[in-house]
C-alpha positions as CSV (number, residue, x, y, z in Angstrom):
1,X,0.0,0.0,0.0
2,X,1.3,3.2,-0.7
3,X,0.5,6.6,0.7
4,X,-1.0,9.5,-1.1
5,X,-0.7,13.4,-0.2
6,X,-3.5,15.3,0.1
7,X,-2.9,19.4,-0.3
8,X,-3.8,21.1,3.1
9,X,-7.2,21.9,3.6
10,X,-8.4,19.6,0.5
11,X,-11.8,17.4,1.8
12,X,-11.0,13.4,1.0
13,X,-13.5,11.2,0.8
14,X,-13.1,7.1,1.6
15,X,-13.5,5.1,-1.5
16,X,-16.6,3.6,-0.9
17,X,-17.9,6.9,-0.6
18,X,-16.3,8.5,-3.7
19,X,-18.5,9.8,-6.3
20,X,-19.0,7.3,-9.2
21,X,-17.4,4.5,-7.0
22,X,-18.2,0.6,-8.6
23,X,-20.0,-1.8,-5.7
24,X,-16.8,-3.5,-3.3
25,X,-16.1,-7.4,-3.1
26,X,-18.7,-8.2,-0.7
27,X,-21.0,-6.0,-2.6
28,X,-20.0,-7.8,-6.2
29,X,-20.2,-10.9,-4.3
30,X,-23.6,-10.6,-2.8
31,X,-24.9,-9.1,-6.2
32,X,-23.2,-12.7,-8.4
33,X,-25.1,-14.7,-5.5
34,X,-28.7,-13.5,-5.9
35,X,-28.0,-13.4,-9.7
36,X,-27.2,-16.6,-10.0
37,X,-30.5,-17.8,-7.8
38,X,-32.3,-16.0,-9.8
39,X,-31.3,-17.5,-13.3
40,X,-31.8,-20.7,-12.1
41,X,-35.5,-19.4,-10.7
42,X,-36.3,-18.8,-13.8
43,X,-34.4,-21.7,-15.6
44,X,-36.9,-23.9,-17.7
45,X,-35.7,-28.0,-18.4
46,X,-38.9,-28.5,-20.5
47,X,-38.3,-31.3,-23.0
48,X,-35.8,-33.0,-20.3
49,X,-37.7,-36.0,-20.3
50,X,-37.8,-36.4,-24.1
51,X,-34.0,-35.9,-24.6
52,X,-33.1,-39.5,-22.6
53,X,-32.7,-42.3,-24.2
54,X,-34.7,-45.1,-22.6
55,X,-32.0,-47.2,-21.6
56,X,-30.7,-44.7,-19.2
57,X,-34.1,-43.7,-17.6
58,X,-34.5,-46.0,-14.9
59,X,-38.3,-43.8,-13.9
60,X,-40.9,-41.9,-15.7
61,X,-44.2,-41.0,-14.3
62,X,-46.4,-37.7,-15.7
63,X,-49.2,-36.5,-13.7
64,X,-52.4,-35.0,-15.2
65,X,-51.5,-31.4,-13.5
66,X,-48.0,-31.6,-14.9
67,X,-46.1,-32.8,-12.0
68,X,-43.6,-34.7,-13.7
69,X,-41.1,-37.1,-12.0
70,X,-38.0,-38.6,-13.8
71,X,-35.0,-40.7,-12.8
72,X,-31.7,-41.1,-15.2
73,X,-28.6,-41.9,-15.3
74,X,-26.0,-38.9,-15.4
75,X,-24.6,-40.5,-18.6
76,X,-27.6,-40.0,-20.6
77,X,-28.7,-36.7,-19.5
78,X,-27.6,-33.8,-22.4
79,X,-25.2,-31.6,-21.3
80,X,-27.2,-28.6,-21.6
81,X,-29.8,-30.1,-19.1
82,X,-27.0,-31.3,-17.0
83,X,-25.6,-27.4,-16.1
84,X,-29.4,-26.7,-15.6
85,X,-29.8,-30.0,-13.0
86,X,-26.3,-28.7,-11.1
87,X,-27.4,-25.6,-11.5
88,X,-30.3,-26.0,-9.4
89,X,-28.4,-27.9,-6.9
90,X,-25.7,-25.1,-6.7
91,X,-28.8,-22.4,-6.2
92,X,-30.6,-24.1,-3.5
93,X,-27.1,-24.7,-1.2
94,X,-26.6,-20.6,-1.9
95,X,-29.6,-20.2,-0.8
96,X,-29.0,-22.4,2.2
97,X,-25.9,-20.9,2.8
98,X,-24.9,-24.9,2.4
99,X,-22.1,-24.1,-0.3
100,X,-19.5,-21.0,-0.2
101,X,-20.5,-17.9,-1.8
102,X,-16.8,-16.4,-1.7
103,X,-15.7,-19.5,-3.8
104,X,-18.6,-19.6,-6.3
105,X,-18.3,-15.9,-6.8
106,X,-14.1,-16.3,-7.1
107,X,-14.8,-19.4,-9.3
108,X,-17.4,-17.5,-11.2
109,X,-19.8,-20.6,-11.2
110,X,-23.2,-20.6,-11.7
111,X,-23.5,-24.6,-11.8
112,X,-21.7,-27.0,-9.3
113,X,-18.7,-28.4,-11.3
114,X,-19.7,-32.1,-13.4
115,X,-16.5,-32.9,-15.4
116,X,-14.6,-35.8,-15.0
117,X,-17.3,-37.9,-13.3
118,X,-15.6,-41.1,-12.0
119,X,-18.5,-42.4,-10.0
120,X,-22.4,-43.2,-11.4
121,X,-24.6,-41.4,-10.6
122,X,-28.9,-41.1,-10.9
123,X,-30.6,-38.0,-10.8
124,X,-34.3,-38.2,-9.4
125,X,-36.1,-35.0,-9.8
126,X,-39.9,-33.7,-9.9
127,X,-40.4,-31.3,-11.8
128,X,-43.3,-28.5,-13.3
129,X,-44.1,-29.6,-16.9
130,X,-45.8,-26.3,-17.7
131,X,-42.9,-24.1,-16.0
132,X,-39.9,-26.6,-16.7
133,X,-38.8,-25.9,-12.8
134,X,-37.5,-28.4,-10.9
135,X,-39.2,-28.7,-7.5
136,X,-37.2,-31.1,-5.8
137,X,-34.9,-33.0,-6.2
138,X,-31.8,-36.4,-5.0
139,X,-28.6,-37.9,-5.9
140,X,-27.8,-41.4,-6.0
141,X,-24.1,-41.7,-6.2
142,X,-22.5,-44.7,-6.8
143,X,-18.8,-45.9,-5.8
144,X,-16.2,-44.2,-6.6
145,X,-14.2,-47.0,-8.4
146,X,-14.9,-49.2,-11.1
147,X,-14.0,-52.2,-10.1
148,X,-15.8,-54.2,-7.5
149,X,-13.5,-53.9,-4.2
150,X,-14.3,-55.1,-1.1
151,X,-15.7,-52.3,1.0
152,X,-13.3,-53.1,3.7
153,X,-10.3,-52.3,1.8
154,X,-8.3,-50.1,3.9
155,X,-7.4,-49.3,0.1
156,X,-10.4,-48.6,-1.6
157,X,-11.5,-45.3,-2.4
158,X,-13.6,-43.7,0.2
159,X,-17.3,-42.6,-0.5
160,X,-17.6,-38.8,-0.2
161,X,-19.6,-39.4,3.3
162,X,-16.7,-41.2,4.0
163,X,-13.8,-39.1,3.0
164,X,-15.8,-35.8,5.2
165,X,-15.9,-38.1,8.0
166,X,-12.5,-39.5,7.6
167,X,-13.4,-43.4,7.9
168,X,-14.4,-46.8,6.5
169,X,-18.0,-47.0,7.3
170,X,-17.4,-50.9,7.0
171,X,-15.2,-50.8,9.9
172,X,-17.8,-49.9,12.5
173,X,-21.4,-51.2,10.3
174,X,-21.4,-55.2,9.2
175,X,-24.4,-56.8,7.0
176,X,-25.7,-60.2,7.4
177,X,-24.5,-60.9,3.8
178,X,-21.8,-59.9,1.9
179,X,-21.8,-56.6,-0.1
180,X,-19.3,-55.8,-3.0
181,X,-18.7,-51.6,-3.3
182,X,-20.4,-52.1,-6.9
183,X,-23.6,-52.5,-4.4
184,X,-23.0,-49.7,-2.3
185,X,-24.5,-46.3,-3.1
186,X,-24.5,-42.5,-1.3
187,X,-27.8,-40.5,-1.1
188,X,-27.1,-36.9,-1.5
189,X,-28.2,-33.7,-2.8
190,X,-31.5,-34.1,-1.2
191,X,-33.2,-30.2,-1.6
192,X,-36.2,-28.3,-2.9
193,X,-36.8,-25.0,-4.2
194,X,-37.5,-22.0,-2.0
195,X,-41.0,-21.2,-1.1
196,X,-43.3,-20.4,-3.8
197,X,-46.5,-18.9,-3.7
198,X,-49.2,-21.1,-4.0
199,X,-47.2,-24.0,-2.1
200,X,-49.1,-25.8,1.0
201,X,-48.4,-28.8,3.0
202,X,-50.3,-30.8,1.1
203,X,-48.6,-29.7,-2.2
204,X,-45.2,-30.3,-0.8
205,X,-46.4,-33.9,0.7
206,X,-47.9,-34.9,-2.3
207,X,-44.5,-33.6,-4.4
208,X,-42.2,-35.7,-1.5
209,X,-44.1,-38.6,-1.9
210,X,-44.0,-38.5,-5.5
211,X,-40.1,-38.4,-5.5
212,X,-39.8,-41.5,-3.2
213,X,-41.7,-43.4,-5.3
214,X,-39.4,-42.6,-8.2
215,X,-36.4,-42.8,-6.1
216,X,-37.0,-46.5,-5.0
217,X,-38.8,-47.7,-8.0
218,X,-35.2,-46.6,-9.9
219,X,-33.6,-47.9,-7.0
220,X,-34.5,-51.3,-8.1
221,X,-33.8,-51.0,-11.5
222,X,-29.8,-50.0,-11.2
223,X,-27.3,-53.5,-11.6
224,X,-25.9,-54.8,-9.9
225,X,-28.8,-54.7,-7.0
226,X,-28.0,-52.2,-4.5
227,X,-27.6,-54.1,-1.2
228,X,-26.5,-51.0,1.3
229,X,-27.3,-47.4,1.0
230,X,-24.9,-44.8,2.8
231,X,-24.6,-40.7,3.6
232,X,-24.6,-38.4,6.3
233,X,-26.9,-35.6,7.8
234,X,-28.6,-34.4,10.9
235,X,-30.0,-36.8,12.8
236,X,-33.2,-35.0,13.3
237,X,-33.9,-33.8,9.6
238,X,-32.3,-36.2,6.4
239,X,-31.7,-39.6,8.8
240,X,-35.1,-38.7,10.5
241,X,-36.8,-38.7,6.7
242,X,-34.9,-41.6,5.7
243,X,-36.6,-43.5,8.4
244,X,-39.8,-43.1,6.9
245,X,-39.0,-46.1,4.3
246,X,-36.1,-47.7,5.6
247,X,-36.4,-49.7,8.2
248,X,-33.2,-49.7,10.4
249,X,-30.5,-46.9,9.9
250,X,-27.3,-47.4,11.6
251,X,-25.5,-43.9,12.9
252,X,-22.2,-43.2,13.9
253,X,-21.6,-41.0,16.7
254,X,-18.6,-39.4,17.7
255,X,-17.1,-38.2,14.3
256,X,-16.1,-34.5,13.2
257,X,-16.8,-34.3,9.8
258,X,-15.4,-31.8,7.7
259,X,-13.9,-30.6,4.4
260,X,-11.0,-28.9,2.9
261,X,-11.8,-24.9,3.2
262,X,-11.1,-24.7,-1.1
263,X,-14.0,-27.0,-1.2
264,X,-16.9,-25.3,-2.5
265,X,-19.4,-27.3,0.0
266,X,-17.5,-27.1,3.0
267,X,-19.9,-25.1,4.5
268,X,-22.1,-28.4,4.6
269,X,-19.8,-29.0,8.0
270,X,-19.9,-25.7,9.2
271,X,-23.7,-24.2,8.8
272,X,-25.6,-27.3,9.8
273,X,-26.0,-28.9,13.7
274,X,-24.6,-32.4,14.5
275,X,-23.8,-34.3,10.8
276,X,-23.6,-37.7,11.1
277,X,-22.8,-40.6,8.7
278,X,-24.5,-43.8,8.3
279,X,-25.8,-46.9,6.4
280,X,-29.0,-48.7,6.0
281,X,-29.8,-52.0,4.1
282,X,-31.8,-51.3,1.1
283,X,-34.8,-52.4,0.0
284,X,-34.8,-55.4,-1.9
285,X,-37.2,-58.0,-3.7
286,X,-40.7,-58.0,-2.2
287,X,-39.7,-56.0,0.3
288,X,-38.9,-53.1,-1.8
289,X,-42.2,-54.1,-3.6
290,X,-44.3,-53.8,-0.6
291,X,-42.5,-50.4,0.2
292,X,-43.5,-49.2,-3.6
293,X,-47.0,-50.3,-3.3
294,X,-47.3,-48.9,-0.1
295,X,-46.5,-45.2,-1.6
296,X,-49.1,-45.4,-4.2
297,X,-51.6,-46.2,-1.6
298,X,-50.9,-43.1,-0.1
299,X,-50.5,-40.9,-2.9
300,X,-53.9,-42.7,-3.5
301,X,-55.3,-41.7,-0.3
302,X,-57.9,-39.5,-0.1
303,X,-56.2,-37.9,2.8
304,X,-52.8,-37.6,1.9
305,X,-51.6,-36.8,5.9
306,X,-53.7,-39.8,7.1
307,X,-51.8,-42.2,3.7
308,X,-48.2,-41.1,4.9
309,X,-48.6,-41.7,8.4
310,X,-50.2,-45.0,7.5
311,X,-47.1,-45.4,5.1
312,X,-44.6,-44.7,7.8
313,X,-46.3,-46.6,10.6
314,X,-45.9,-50.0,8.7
315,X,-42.2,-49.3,7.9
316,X,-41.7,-48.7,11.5
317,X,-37.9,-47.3,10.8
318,X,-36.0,-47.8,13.9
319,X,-32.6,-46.0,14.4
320,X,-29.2,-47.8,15.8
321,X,-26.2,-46.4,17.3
322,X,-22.3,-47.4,16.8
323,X,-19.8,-45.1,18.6
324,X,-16.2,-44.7,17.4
């Protein structure tokens, strides 16, 4: 910094107050982050459907008011719907204050970053037919490697729940049979859009409900089966929900989860309460069948409220503890 003489007598002004001044950083920043929301508020993915070819969309389903729910496999998604799905993801953990605004705005990114995808991964989102908006919206991410490895291989490559958390899941959770990494798969990215007018609790039940059914009904179309299904979160928000169809989730306690601060979710670690990793056996067979049927019968119901609870009450999740 250098200094700068000012004549005796002469008014000075700071810079921010300076006639014809531009906005500062944090000004510039704040400005990229509401613009970026608001491009992907208005950001239509009508004709996403149409674009996938049908041997990588594991779930269609079109409702007579337009809801529209899809499942597909990142592979066969266009690119051009692609930045709009990441997109969306990136604008609801802004908005959440889930992902870093300092490094989007430094990176100048207005989706999250998709090259160089090692690991699978199924996109389930509902979405507005008429609008082309996605209303909500989860990831199924599958393991990192290629090859089938045992998932207690000290040498494997970690999940990403894994690598926040710094362990091997498999160390601390065991499985009455045995369960190749190929069968393994992370839930993530579960979020909605912000409040809209018009939304109730019925609407957002009804749009929930919708997206399990597509979630698990593609979840038993991906091969190899998936056996075990892993991630993290609070215990009383995404392992809570989860617990609705699966029936026993295993936490881990005692972990301090984090990520590097050039990563742009580390906030994810920061923002949120106690995050905690776990694993649940999947649904499989008639089991998973049951589970489907019993999410039509209450989108079926006549009272949505009174069909979910009956829903949840014959899953009867229960929740299990392993300290480290």
């Amino acid at each position: 910094m250098t200094d700068t003489a000012v004549a005796p007598g002469v008014a000075t002004a700071s810079p921010s107050a300076a006639a014809g001044a531009g906005p500062g950083p944090e000004d510039r920043q704040s400005r990229f982050v509401s613009d970026v929301m608001a491009l992907h508020d208005r950001m239509n993915l009508r004709g996403l459907a149409a674009s996938i070819s049908p041997e990588h969309l594991l779930y269609l389903a079109r409702r007579p008011d337009g809801l529209v729910v899809l499942a597909a496999r990142h592979r066969g998604i266009p690119e051009r719907y692609l930045i709009g799905i990441y997109g969306f993801r990136l604008a609801q953990y802004l908005r959440l204050r889930f992902a870093s605004e300092s490094l989007a705005f430094r990176r100048a990114l207005f989706s999250e970053p998709h090259g160089g995808h090692r690991a699978e991964e199924v996109h389930v989102l509902a979405m507005d037919e008429r609008t082309g908006a996605i209303l909500r919206y989860v990831s199924l991410v599958g393991a990192p490697e290629s090859d089938p490895a045992d998932p207690r291989d000290p040498d494997r490559t970690p999940f990403p729940c894994e690598r926040a958390h710094r362990i091997n899941l498999f160390d601390h959770v065991s499985f009455e049979e045995e369960v190749a990494t190929s069968e393994v798969w992370e839930v993530k990215r579960l979020v909605h859009r912000g409040p809209q007018g018009g939304d109730n609790g019925a609407t957002r039940l009804r749009v929930t409900l919708e997206l399990m059914l597509g979630f698990y009904t593609a979840l038993g179309r991906i091969r190899p089966g998936v056996k075990v299904l892993v991630g993290d979160g609070e215990e009383g928000v995404a392992i809570q929900r989860t617990l609705r169809s699966l029936r026993e989730i295993t936490v881990l306690e005692g972990t301090v989860p984090s990520l590097p601060a050039d990563d742009l979710m580390f906030p994810l670690y920061t923002q949120r309460e106690v995050v905690k990793a776990f694993a649940a056996r999947a649904p499989r067979g008639g089991e998973l069948d049951e589970l489907i049927g019993q999410l039509q019968c209450a989108l079926a119901h006549e009272d949505l409220l009174l069909g979910f609870r009956s829903m949840v009450g014959q899953v009867g999740g229960q929740l299990r503890r392993v300290t480290i």
